[in-house]
N, CA and C atoms of all chains as a GROMACS GRO file, in nm:
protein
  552
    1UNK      N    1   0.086  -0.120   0.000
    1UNK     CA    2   0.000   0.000   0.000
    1UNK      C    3   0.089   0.124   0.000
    2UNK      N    4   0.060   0.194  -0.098
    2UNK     CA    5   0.113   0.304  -0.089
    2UNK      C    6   0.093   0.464   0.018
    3UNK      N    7   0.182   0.554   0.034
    3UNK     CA    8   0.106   0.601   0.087
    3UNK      C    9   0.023   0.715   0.016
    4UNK      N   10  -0.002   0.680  -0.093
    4UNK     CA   11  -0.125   0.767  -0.194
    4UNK      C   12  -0.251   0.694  -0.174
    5UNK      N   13  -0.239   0.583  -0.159
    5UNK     CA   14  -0.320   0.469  -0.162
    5UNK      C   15  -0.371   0.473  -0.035
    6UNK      N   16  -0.300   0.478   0.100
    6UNK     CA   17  -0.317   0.480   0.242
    6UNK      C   18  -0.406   0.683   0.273
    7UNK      N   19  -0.387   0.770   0.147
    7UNK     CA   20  -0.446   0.897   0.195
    7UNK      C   21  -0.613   0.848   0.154
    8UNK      N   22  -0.600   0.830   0.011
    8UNK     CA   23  -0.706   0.779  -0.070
    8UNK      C   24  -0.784   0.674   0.006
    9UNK      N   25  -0.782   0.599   0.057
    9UNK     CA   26  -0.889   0.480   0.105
    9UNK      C   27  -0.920   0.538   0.196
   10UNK      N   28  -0.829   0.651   0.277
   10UNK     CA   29  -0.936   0.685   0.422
   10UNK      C   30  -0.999   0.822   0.371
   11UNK      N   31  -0.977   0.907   0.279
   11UNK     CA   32  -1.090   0.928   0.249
   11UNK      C   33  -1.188   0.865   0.183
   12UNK      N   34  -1.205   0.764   0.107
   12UNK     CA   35  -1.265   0.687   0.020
   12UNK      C   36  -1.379   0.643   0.185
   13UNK      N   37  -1.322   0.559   0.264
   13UNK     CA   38  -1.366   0.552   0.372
   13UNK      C   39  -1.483   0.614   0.426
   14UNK      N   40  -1.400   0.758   0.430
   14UNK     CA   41  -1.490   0.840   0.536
   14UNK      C   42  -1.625   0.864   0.406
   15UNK      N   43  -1.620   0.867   0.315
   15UNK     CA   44  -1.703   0.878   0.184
   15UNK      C   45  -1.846   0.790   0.247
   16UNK      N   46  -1.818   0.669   0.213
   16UNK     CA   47  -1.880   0.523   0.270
   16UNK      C   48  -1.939   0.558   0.423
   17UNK      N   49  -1.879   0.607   0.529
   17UNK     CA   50  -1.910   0.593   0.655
   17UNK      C   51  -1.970   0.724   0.721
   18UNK      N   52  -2.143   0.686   0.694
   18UNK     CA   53  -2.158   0.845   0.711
   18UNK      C   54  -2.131   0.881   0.871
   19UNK      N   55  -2.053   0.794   0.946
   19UNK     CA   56  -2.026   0.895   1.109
   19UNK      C   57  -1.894   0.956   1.067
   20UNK      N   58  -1.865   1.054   1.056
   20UNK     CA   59  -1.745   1.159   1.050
   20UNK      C   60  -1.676   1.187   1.138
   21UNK      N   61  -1.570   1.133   1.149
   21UNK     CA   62  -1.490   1.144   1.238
   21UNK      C   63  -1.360   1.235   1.222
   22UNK      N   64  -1.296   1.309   1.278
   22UNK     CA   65  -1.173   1.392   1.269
   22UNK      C   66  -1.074   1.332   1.258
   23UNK      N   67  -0.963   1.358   1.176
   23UNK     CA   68  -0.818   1.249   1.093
   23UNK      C   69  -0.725   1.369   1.099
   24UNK      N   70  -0.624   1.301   1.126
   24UNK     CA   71  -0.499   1.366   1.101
   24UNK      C   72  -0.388   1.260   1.034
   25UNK      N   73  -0.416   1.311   0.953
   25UNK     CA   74  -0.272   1.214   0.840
   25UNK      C   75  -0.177   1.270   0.882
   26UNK      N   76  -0.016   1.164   0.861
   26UNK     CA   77   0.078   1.277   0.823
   26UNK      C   78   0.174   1.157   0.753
   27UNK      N   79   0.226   1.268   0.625
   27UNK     CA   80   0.309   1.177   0.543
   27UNK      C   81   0.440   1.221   0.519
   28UNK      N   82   0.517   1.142   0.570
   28UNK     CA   83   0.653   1.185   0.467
   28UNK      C   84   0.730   1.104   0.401
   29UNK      N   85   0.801   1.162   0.320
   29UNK     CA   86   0.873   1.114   0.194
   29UNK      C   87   0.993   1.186   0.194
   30UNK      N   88   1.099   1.078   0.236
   30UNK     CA   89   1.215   1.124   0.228
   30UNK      C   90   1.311   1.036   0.074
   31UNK      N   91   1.323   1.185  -0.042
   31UNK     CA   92   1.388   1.112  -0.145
   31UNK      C   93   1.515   1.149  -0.114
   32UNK      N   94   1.614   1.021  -0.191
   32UNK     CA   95   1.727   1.057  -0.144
   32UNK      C   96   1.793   0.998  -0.240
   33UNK      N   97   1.879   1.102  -0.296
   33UNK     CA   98   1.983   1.098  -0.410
   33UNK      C   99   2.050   1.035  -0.422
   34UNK      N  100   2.148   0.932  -0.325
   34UNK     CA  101   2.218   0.834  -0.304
   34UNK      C  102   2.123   0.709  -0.228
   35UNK      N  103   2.205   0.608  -0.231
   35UNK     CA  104   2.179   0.483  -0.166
   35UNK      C  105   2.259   0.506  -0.013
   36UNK      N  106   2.330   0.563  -0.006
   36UNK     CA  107   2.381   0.583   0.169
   36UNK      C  108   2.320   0.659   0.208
   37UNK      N  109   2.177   0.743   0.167
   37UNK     CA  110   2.141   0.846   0.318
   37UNK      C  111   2.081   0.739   0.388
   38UNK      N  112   2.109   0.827   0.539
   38UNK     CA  113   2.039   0.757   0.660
   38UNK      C  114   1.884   0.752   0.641
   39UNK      N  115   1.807   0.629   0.659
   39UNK     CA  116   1.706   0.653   0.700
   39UNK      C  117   1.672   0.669   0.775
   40UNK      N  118   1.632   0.807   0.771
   40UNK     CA  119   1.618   0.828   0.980
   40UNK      C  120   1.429   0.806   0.991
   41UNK      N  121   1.333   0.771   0.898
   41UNK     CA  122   1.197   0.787   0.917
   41UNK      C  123   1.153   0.731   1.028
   42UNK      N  124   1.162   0.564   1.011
   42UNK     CA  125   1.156   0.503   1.111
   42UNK      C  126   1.144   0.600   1.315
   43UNK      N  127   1.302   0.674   1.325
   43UNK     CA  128   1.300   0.714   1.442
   43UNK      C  129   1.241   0.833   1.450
   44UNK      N  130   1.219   0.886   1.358
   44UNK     CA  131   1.106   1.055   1.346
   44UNK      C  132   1.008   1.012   1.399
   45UNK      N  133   0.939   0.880   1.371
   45UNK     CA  134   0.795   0.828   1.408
   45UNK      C  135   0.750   0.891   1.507
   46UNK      N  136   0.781   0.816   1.618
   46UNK     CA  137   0.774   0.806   1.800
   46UNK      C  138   0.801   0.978   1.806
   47UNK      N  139   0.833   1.083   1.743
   47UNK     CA  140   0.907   1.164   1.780
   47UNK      C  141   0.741   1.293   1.720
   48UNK      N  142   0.755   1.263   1.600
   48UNK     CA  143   0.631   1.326   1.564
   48UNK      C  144   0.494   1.328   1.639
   49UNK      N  145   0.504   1.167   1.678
   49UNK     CA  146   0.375   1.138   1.755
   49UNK      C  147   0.375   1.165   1.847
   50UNK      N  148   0.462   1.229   1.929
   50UNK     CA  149   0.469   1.282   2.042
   50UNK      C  150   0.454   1.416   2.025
   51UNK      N  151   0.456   1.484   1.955
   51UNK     CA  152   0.470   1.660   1.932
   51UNK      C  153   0.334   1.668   1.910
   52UNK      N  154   0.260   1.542   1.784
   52UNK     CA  155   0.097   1.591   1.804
   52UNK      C  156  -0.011   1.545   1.924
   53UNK      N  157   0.058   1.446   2.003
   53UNK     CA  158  -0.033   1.442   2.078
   53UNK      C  159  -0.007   1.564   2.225
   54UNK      N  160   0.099   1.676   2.223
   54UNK     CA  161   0.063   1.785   2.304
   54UNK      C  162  -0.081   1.875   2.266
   55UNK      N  163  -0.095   1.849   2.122
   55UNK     CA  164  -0.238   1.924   2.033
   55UNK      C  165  -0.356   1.831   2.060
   56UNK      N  166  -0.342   1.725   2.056
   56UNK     CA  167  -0.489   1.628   2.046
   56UNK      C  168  -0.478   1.481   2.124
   57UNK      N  169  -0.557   1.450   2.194
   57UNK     CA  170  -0.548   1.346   2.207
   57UNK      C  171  -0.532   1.205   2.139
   58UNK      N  172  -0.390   1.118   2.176
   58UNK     CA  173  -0.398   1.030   2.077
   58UNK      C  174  -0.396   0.902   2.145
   59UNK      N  175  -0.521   0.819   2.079
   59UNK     CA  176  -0.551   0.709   2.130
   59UNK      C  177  -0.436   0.570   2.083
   60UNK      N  178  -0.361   0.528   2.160
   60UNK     CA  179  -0.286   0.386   2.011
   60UNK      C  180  -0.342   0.324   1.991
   61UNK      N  181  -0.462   0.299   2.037
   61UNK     CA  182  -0.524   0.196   1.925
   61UNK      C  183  -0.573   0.289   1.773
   62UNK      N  184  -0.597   0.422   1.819
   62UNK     CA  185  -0.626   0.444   1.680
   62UNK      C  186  -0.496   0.559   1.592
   63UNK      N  187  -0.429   0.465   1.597
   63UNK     CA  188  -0.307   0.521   1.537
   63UNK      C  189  -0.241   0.418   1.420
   64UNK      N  190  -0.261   0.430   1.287
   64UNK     CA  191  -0.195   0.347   1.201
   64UNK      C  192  -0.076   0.355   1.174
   65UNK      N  193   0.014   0.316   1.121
   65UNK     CA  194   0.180   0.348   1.037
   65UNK      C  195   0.159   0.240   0.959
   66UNK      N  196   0.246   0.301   0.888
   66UNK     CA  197   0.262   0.253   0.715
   66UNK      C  198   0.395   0.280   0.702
   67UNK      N  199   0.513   0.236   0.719
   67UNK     CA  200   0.622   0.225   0.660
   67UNK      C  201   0.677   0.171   0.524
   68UNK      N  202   0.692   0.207   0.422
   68UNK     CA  203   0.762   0.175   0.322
   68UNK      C  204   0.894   0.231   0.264
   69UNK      N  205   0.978   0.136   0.272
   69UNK     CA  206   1.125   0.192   0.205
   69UNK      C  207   1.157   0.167   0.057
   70UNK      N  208   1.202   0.214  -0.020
   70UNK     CA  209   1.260   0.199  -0.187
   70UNK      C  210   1.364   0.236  -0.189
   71UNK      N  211   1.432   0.236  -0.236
   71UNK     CA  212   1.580   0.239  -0.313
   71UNK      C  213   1.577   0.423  -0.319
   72UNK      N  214   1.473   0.479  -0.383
   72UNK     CA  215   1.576   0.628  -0.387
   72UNK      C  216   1.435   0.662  -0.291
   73UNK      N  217   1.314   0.639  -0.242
   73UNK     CA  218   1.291   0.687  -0.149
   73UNK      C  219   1.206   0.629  -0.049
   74UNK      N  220   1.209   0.690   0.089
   74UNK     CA  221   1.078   0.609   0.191
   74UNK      C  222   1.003   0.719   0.251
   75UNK      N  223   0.867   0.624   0.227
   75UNK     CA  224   0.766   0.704   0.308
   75UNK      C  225   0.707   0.644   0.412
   76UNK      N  226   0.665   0.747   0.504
   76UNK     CA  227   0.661   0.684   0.583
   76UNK      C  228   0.435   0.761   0.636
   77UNK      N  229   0.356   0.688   0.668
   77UNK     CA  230   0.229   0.742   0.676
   77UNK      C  231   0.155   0.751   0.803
   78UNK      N  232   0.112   0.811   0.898
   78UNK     CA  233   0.042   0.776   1.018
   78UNK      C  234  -0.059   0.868   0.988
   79UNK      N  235  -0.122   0.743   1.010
   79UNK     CA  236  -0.310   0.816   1.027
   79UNK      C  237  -0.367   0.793   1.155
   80UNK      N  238  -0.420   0.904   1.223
   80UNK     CA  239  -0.453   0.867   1.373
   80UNK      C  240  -0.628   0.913   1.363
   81UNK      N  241  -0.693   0.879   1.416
   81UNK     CA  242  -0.859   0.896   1.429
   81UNK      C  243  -0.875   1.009   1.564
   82UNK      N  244  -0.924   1.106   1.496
   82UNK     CA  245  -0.907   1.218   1.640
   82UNK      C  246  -1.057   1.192   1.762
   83UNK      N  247  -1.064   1.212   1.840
   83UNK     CA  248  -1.153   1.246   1.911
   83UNK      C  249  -1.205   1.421   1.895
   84UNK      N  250  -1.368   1.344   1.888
   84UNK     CA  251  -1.415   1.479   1.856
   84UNK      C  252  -1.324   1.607   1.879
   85UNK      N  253  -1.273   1.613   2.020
   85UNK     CA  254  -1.269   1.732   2.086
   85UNK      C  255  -1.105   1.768   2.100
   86UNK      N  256  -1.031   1.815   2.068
   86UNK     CA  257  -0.854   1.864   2.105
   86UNK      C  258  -0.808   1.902   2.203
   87UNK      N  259  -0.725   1.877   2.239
   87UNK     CA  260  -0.717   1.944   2.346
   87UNK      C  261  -0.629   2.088   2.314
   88UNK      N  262  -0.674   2.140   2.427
   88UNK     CA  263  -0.612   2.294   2.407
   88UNK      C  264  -0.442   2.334   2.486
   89UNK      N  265  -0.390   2.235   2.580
   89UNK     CA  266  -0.314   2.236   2.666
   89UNK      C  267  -0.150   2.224   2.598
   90UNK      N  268  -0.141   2.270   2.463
   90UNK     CA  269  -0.020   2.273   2.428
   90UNK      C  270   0.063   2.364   2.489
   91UNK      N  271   0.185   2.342   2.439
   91UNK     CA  272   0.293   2.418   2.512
   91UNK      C  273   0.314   2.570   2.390
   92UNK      N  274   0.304   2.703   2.464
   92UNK     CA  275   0.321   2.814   2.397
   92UNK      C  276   0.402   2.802   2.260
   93UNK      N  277  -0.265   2.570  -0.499
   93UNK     CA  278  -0.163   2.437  -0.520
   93UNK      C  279  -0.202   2.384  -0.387
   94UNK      N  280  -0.270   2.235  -0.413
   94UNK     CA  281  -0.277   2.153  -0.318
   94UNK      C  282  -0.196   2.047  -0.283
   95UNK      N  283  -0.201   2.005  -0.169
   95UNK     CA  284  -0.034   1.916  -0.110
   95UNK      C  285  -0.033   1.822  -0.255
   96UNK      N  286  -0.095   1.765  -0.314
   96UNK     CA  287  -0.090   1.685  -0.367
   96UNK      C  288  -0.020   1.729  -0.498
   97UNK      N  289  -0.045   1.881  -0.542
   97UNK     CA  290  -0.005   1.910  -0.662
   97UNK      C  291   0.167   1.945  -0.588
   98UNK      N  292   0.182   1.967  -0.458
   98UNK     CA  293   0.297   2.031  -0.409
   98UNK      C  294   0.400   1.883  -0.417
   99UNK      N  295   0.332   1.756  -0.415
   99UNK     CA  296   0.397   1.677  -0.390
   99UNK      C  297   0.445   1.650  -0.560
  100UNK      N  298   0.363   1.633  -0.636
  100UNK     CA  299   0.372   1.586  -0.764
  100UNK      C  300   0.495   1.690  -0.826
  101UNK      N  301   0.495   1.796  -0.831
  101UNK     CA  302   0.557   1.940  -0.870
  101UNK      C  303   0.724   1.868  -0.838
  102UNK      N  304   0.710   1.879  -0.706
  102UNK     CA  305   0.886   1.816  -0.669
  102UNK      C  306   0.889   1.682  -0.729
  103UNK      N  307   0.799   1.602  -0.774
  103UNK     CA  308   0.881   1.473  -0.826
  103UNK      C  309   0.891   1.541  -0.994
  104UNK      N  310   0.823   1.549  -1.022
  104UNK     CA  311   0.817   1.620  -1.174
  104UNK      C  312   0.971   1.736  -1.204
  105UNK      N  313   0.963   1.809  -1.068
  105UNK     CA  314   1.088   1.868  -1.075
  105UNK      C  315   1.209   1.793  -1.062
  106UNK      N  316   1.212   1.711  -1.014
  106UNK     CA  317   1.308   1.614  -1.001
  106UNK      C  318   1.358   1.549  -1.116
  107UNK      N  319   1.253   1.498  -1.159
  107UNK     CA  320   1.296   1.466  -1.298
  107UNK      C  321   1.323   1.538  -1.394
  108UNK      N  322   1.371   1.644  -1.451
  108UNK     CA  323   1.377   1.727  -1.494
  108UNK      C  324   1.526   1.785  -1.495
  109UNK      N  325   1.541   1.738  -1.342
  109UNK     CA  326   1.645   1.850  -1.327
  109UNK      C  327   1.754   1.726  -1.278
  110UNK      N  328   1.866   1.747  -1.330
  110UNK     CA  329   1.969   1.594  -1.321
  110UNK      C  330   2.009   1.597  -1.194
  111UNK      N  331   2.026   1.720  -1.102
  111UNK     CA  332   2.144   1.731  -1.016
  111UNK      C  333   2.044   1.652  -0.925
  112UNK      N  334   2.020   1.544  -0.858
  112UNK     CA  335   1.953   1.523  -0.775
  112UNK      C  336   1.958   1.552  -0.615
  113UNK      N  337   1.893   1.566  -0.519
  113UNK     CA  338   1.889   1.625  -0.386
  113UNK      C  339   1.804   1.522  -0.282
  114UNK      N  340   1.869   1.525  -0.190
  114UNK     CA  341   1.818   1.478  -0.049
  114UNK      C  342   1.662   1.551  -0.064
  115UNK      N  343   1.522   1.538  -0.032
  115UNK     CA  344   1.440   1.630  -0.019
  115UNK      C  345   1.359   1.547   0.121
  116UNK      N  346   1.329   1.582   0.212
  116UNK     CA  347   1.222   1.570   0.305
  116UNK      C  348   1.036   1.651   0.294
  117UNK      N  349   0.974   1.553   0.246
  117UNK     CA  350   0.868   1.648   0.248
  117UNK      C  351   0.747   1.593   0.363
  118UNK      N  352   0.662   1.678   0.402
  118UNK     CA  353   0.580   1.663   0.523
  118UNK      C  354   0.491   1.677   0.488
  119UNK      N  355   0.318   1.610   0.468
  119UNK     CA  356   0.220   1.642   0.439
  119UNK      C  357   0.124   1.619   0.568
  120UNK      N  358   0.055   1.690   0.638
  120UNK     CA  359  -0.013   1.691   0.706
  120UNK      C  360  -0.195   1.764   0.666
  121UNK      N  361  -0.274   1.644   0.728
  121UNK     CA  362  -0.370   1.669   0.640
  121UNK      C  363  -0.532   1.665   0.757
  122UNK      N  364  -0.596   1.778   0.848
  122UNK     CA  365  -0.664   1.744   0.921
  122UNK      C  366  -0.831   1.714   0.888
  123UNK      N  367  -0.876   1.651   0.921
  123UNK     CA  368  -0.992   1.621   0.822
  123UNK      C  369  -1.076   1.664   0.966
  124UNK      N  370  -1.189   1.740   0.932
  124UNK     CA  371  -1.265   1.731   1.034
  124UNK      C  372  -1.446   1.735   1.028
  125UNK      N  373  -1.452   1.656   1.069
  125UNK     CA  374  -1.608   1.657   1.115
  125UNK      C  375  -1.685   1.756   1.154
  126UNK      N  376  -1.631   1.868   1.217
  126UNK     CA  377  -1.773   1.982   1.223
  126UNK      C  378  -1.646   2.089   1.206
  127UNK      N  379  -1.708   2.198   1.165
  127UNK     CA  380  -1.655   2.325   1.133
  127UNK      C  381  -1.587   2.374   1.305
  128UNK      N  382  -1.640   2.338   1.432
  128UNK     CA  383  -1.580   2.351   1.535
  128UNK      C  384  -1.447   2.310   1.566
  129UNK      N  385  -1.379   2.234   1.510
  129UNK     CA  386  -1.294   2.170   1.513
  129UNK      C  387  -1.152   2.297   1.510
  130UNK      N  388  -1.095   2.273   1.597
  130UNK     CA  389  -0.951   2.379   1.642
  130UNK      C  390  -0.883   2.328   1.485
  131UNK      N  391  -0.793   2.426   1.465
  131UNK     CA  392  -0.712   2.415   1.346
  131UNK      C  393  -0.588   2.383   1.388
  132UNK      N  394  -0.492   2.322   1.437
  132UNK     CA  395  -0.363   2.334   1.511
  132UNK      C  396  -0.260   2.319   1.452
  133UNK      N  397  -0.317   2.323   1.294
  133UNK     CA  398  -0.200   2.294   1.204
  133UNK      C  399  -0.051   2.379   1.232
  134UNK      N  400  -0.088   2.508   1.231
  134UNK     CA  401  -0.009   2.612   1.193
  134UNK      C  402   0.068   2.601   1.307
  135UNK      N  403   0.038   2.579   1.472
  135UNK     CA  404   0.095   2.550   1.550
  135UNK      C  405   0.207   2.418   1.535
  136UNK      N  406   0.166   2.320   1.525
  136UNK     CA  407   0.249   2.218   1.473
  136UNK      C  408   0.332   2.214   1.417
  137UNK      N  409   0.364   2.326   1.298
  137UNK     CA  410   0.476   2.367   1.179
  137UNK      C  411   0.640   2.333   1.265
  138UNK      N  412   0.591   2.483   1.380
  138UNK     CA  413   0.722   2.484   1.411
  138UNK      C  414   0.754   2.431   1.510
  139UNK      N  415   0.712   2.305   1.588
  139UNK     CA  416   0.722   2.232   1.640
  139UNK      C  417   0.847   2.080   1.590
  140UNK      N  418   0.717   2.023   1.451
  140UNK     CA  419   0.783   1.935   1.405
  140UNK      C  420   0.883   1.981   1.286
  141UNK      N  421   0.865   2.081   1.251
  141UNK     CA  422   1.054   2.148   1.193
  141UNK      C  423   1.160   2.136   1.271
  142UNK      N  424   1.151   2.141   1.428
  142UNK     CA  425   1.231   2.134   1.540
  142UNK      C  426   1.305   1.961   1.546
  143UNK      N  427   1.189   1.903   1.548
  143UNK     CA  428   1.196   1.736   1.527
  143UNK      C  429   1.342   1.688   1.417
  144UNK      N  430   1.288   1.776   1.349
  144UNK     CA  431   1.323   1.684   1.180
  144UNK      C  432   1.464   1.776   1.179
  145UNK      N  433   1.464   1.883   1.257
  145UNK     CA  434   1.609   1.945   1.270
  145UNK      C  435   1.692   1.867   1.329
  146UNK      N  436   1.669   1.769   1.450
  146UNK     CA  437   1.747   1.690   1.532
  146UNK      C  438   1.824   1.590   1.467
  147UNK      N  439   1.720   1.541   1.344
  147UNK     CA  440   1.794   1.432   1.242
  147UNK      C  441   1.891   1.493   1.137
  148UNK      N  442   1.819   1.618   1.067
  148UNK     CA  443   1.884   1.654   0.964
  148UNK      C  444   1.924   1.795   1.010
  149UNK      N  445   2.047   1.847   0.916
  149UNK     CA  446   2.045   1.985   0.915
  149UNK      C  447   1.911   2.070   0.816
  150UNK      N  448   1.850   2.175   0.884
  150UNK     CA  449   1.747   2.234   0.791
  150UNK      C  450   1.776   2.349   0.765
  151UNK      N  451   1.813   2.386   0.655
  151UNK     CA  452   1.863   2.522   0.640
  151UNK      C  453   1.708   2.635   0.629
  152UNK      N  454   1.706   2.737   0.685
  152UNK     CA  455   1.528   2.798   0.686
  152UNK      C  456   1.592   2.770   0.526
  153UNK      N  457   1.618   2.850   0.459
  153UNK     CA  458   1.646   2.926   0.280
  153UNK      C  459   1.577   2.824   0.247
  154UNK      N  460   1.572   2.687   0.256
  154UNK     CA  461   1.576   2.577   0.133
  154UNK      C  462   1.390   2.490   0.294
  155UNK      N  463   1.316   2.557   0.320
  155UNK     CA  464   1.237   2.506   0.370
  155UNK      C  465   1.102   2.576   0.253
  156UNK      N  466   1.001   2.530   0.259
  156UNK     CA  467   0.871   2.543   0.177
  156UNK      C  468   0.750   2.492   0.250
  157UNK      N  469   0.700   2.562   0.246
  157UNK     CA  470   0.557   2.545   0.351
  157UNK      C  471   0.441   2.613   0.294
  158UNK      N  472   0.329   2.544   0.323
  158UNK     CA  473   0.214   2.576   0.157
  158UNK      C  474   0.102   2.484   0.288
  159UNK      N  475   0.022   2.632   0.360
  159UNK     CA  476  -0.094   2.533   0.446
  159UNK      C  477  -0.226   2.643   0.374
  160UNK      N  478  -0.320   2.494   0.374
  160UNK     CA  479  -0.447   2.510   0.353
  160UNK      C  480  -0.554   2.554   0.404
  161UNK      N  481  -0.626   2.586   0.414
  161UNK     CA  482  -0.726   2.594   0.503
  161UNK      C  483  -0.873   2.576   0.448
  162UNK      N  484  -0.928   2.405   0.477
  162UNK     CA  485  -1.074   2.427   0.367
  162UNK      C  486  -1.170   2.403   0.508
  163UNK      N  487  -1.321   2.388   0.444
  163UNK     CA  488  -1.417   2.398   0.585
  163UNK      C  489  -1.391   2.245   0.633
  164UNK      N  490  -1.335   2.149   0.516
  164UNK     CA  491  -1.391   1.985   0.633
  164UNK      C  492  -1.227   1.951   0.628
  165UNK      N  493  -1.163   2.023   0.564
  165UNK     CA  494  -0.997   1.985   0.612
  165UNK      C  495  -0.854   2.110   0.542
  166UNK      N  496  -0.788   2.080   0.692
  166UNK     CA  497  -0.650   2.171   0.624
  166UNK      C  498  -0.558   2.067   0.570
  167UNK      N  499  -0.440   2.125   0.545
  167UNK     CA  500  -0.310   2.072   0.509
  167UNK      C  501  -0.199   2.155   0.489
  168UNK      N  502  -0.117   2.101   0.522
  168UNK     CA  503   0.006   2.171   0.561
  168UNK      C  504   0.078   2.056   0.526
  169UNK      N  505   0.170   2.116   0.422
  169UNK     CA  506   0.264   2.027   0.335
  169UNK      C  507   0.388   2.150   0.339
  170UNK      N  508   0.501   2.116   0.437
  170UNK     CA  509   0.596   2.152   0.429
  170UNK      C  510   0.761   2.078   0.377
  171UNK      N  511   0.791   2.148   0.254
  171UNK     CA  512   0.903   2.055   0.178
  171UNK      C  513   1.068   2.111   0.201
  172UNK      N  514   1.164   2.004   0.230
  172UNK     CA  515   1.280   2.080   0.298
  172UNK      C  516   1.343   2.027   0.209
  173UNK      N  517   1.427   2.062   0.154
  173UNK     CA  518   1.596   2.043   0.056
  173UNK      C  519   1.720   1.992   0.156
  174UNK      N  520   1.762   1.880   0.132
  174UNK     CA  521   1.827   1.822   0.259
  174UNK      C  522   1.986   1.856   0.202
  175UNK      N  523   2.063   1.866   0.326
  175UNK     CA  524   2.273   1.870   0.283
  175UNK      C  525   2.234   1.705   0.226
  176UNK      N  526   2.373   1.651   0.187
  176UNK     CA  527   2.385   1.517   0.136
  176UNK      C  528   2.369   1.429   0.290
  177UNK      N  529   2.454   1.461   0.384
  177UNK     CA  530   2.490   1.393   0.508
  177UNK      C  531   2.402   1.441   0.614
  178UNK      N  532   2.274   1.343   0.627
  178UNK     CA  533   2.296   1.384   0.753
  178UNK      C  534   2.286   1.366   0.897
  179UNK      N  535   2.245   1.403   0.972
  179UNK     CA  536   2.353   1.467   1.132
  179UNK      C  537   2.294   1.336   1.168
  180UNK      N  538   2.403   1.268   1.288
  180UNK     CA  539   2.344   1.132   1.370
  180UNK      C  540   2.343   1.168   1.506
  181UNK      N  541   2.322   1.279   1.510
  181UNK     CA  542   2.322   1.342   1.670
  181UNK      C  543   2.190   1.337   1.760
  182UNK      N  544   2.105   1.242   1.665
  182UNK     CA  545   1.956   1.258   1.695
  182UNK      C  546   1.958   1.226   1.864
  183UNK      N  547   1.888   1.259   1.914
  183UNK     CA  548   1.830   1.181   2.062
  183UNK      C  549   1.829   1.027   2.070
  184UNK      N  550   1.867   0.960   2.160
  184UNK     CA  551   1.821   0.794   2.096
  184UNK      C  552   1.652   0.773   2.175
   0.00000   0.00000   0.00000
């Protein structure tokens, strides 16, 4: 699954499912010109998901990842299912 | 220009252009269920730029940031131009 494929089915999804629920995707794609860059995606993960859940509450069960690596690039996809409500308690 | 055309644009540019480059790109995409819904995108920016600084060097010059704002979803697709090497100083 790609992650074009992984944006597309959850909206395709929410299309199909008339309870509407709040999503926060986030995708990245690190291309890389050589075969020696670091892949650092993998450890961004844990790191991202921690910066959005100071904004919103994040449940792990409703937290997906999608890792895929290629030769000149990897993406990497987390889709989390928000609860209605955010929280407001971020840091300035 | 929507993330999607922002994403397509850099591969299209890519091809195009021989010298190839490290690129990191970020698509963040909030989908929401009622127009009440907090926007926290814009907050988030410079948060997880901070993140992705720990792994890589980010020069501001070579950062790109292109956020949306529609009634049932934003997006914030920020694209960074990476050095060849980079930094392993991350946090473990």
């Amino acid at each position: 699954m790609s992650w074009l494929d992984f944006f597309r089915g959850r909206r395709a999804e929410k299309g199909n499912a008339p309870l509407a629920k709040d999503r926060l995707q986030i995708i990245l794609a690190h291309e890389r010109a050589s075969r020696d860059g670091e892949d650092f995606l993998p450890r961004l993960q844990q790191e991202l998901l921690a910066v959005v859940a100071r904004y919103v509450q994040v449940d792990a069960n409703k937290v997906q990842v999608n890792l895929e690596r290629g030769e000149g690039m990897s993406t990497l996809a987390i889709g989390i299912e928000l609860p209605a409500k955010p929280r407001r308690n971020a840091a300035a």
